[in-house]
ROKE-460339 format. One record per residue (C-alpha): x, y negated, z negated; residue number from 0. Coordinates in steps of 0.1 Angstrom, whole numbers, plus 5000, padded with zeros to 4 digits. Each point is the difference from the previous one (the first is absolute). Example, Ala and Ser with C-alpha at 12.3 -4.5 7.8 and 13.67 -1.06 7.14 Angstrom:
BEGIN
<r east="5123" north="5045" up="4922" num="0"/>
<r east="5014" north="4966" up="5007" num="1"/>
This chain:
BEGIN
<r east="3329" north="3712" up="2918" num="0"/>
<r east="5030" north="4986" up="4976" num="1"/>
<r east="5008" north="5019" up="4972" num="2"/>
<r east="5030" north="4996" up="4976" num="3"/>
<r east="5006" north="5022" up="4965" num="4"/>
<r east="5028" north="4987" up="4984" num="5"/>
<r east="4998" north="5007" up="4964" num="6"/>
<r east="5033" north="4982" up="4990" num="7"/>
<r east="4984" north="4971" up="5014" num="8"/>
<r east="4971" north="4999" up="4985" num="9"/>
<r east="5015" north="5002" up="4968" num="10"/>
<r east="5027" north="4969" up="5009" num="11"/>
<r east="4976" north="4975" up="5021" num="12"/>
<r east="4973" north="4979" up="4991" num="13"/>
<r east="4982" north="5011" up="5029" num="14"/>
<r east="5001" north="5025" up="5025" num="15"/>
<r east="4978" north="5008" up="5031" num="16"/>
<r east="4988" north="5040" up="4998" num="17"/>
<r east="4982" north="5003" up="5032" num="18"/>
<r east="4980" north="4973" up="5028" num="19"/>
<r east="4981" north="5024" up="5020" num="20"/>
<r east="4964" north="5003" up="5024" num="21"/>
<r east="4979" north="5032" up="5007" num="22"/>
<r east="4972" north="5022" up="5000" num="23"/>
<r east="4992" north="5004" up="4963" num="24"/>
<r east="4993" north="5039" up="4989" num="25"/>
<r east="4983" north="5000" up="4964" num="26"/>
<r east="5023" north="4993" up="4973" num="27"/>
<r east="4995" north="5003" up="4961" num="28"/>
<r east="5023" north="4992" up="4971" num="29"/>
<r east="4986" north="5004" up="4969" num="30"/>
<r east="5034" north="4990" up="4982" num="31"/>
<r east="5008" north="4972" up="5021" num="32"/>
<r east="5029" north="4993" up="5020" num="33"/>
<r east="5036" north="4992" up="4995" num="34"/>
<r east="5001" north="4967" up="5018" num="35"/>
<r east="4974" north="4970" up="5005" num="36"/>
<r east="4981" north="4998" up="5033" num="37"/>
<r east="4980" north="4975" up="5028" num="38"/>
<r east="4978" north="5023" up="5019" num="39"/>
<r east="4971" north="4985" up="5021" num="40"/>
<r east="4980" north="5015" up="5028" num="41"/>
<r east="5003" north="4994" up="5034" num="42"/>
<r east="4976" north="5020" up="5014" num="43"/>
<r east="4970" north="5022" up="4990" num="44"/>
<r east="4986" north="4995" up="4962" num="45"/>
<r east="5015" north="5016" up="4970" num="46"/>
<r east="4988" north="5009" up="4967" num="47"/>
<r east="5025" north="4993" up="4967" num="48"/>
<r east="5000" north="5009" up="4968" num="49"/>
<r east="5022" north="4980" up="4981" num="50"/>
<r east="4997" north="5012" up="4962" num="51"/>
<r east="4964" north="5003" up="4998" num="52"/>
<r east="4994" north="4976" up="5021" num="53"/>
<r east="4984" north="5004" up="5034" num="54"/>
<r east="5002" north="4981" up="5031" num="55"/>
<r east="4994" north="5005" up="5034" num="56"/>
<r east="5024" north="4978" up="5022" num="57"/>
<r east="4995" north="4994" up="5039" num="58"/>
<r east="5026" north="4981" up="5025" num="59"/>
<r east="5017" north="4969" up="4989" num="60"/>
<r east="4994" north="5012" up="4958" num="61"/>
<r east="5026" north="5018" up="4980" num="62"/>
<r east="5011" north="5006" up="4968" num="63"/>
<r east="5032" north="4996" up="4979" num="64"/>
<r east="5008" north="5030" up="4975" num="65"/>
<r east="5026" north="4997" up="4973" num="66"/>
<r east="5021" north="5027" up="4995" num="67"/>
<r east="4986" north="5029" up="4975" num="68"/>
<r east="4963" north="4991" up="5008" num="69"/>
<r east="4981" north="5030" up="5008" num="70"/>
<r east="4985" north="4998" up="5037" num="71"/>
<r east="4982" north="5015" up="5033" num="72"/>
<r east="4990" north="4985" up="5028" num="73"/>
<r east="4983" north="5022" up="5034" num="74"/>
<r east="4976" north="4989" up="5027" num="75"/>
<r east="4992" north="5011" up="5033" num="76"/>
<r east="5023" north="4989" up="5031" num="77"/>
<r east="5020" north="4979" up="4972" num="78"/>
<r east="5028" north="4982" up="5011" num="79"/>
<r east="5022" north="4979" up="4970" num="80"/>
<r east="5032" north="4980" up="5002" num="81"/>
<r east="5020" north="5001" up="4967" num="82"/>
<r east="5033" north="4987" up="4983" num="83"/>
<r east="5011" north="5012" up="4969" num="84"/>
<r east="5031" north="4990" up="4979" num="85"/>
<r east="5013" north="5006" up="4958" num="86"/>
<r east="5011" north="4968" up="4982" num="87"/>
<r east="4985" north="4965" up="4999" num="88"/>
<r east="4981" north="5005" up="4972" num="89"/>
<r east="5002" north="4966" up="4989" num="90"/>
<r east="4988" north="4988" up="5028" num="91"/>
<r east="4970" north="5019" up="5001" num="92"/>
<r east="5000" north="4990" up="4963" num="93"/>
<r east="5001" north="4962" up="5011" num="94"/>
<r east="4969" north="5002" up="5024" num="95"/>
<r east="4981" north="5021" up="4976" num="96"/>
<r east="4999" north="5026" up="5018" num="97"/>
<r east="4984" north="5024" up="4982" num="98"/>
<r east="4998" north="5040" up="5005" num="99"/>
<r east="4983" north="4997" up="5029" num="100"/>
<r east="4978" north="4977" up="5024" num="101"/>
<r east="4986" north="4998" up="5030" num="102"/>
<r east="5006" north="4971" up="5031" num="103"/>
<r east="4988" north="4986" up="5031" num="104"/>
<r east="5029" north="5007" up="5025" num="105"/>
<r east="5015" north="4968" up="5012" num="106"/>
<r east="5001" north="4995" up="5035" num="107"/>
<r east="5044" north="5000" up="5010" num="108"/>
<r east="5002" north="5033" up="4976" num="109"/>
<r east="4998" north="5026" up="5026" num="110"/>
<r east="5024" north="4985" up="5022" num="111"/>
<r east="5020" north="4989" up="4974" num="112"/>
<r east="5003" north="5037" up="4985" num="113"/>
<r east="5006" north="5013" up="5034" num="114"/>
<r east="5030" north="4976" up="5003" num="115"/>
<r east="5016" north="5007" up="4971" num="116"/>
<r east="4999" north="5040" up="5010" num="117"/>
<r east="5019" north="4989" up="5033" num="118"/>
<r east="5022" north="4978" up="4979" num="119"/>
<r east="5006" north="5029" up="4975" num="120"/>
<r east="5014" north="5023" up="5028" num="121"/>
<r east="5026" north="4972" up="5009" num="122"/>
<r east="5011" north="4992" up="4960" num="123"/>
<r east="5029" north="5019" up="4989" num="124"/>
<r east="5000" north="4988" up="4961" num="125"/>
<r east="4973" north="5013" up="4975" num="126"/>
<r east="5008" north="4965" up="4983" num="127"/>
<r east="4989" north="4983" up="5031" num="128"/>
<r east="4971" north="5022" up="5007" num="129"/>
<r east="4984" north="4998" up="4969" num="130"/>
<r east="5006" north="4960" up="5002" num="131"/>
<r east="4978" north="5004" up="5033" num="132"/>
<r east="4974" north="5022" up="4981" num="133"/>
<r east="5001" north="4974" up="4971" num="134"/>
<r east="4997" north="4970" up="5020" num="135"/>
<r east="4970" north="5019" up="5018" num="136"/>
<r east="4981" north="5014" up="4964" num="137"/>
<r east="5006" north="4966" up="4983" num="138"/>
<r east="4984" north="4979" up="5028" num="139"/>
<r east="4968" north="5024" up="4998" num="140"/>
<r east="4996" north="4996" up="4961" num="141"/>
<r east="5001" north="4962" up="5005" num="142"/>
<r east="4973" north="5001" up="5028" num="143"/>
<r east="4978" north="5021" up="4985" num="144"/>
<r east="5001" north="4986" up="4963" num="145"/>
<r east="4998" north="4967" up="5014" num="146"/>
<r east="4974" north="5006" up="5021" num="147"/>
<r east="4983" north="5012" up="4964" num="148"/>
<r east="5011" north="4973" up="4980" num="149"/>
<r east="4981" north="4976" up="5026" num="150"/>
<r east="4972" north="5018" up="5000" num="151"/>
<r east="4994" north="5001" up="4964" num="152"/>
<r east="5004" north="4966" up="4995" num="153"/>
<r east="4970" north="4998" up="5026" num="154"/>
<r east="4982" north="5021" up="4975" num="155"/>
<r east="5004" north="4983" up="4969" num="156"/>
<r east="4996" north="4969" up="5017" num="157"/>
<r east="4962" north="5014" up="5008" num="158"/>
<r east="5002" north="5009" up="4968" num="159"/>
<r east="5002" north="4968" up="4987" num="160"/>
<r east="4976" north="4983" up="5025" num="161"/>
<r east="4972" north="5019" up="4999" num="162"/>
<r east="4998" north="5018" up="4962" num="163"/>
<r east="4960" north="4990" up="4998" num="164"/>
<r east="4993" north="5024" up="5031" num="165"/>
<r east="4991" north="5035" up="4989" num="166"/>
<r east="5028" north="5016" up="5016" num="167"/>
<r east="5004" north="5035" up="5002" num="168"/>
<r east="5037" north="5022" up="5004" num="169"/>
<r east="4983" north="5006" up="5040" num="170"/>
<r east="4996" north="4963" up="5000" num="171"/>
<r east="5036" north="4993" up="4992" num="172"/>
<r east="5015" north="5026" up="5020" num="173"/>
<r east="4976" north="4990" up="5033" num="174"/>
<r east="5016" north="4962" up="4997" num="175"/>
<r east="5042" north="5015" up="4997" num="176"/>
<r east="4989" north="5021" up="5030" num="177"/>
<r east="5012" north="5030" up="4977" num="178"/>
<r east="4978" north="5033" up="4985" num="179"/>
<r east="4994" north="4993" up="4966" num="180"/>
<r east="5031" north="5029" up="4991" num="181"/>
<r east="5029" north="4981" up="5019" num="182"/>
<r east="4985" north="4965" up="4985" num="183"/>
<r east="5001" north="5013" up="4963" num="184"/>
<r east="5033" north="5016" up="5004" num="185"/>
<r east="5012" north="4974" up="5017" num="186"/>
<r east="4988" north="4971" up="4973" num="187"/>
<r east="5010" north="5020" up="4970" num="188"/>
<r east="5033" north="5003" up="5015" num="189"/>
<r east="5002" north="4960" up="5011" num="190"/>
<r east="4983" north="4987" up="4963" num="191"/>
<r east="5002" north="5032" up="4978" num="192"/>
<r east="4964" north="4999" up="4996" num="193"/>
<r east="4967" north="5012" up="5015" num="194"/>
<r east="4982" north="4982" up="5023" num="195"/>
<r east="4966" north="4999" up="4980" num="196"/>
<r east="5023" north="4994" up="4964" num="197"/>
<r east="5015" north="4971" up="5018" num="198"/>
<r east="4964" north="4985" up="5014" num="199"/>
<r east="4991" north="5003" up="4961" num="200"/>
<r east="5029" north="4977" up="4991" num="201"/>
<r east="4993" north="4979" up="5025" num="202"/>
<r east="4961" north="4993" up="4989" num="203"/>
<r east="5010" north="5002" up="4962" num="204"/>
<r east="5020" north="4975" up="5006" num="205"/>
<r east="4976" north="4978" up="5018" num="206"/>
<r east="4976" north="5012" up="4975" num="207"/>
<r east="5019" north="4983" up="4972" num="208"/>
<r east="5006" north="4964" up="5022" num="209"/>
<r east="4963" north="4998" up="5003" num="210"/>
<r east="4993" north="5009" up="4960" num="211"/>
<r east="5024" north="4972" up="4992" num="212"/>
<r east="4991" north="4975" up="5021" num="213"/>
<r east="4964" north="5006" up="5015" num="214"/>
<r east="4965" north="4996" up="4984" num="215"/>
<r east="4984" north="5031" up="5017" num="216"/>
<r east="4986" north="5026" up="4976" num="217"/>
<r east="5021" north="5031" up="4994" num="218"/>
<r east="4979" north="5022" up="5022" num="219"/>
<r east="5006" north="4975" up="5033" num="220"/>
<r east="5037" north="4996" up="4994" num="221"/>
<r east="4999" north="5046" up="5003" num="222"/>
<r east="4981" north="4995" up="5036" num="223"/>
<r east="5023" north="4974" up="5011" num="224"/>
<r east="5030" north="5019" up="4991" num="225"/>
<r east="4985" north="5029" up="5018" num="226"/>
<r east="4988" north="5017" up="4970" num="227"/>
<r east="4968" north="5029" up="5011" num="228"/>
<r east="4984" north="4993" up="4962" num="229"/>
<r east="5004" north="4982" up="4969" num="230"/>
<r east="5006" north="5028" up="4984" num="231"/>
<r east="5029" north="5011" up="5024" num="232"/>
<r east="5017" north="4967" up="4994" num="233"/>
<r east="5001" north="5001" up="4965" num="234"/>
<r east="5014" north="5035" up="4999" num="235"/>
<r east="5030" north="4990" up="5024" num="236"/>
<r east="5004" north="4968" up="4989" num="237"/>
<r east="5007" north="5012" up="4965" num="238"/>
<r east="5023" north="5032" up="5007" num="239"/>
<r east="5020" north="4966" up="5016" num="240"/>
<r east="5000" north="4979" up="4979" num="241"/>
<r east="4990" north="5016" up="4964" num="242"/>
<r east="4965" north="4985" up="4996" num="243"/>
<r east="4970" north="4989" up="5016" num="244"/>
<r east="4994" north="4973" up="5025" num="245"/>
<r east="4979" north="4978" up="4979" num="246"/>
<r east="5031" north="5010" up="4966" num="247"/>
<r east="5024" north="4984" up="5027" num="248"/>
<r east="4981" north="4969" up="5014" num="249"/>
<r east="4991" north="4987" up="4959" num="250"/>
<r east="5039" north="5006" up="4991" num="251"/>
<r east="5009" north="4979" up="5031" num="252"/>
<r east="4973" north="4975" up="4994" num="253"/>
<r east="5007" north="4990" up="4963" num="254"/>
């Protein structure tokens, strides 16, 4: 393992790598946080995290980023985890919208790449240049990951858009992103700042209101089509939209 505490530093860089490290994990808890942001993901065995209140049981190849001052435990039975940790970059967390805390798939070069840079560490005689190496190696992991998100959401709301008459369910959604319905709605309020189920109502108000203005189906049609359950149902979202009833908006758009 790499470690480096160099207070001074901290306080003068923009970055600077704490620790890069791989081992059997004992139980850990800190219910105030730590001092410095972390990557941990398991490598063998299955954990169970608490991040907050939040629960989540990780297995090999899933980890979780942690922010620094975010309360947190993780344990599990013949758990190994790989970790780096590092203070600063703030804003670039900030910039991929990080958040307090989230969960990831581990890419498939991390392991190795993490190992390297502990080998590299051992051979770098400048913190400057060793926390470039741990910057270099955190900011390519943000990008993947909330890349890999941003694409995947689009595929969402793109399904979304395409199939708004279906009676889709949260379990329905989440089955298509090949996510559990937690890590889709996290991951789509984060992407859109909005739920998934608030945004498929947007979605079939809006289509709602293309077929009052231009179609000649009766008001209760236009609510199935839109994938409305009842009439009654349609009318109650469509005015908490739009500030009146379906059949209020299609005679002021008809005049």
């Amino acid at each position: 393992m790499f470690a480096e505490i160099n207070r001074e530093a901290r306080k003068q860089l923009p970055f600077v790598l704490n620790t890069v490290g791989t081992a059997r994990q004992k139980p850990l808890s800190r219910p105030d946080g730590n001092s410095f942001h972390q990557f941990i993901w398991v490598r063998h065995g299955c954990g169970s995290f608490r991040l907050r209140d939040e629960h989540y049981t990780l297995g090999v190849d899933e980890g979780a980023f942690i922010r620094a001052g975010v309360p947190h435990s993780y344990e599990g039975e013949d758990l190994q985890t790989m970790w780096l940790t590092f203070t600063g970059a703030d804003g670039l967390l900030d910039f991929c919208e990080a958040g307090d805390y989230f969960t990831f798939h581990v890419p498939a070069w991390l392991n190795e790449a993490n190992e390297g840079l502990m080998r590299e560490l051992t051979h770098t005689t400048s913190i400057v240049a060793r926390s470039g190496k741990g910057y270099a190696l955190a900011a390519e992991l943000l990008d993947v990951i909330f890349s890999e998100r941003a694409s995947t959401m689009h595929r969402v709301r793109q399904y979304l858009e395409s199939h708004y008459a279906d009676p889709l369910s949260l379990d329905d959604i989440a089955a298509i992103a090949g996510l559990d319905r937690y890590a889709l709605c996290r991951r789509y309020q984060i992407e859109y700042n909005c739920s998934v189920m608030a945004d498929l109502c947007r979605i079939r108000i809006a289509k709602a209101k293309q077929f009052l203005r231009y179609s000649g189906d009766s008001v209760e049609e236009i609510g199935r089509l839109c994938g409305f359950q009842s009439p009654s149902y349609f009318a109650k979202r469509f005015r908490e939209a739009c500030g009146r009833t379906p059949r209020e908006y299609r005679r002021a758009h008809n005049r």
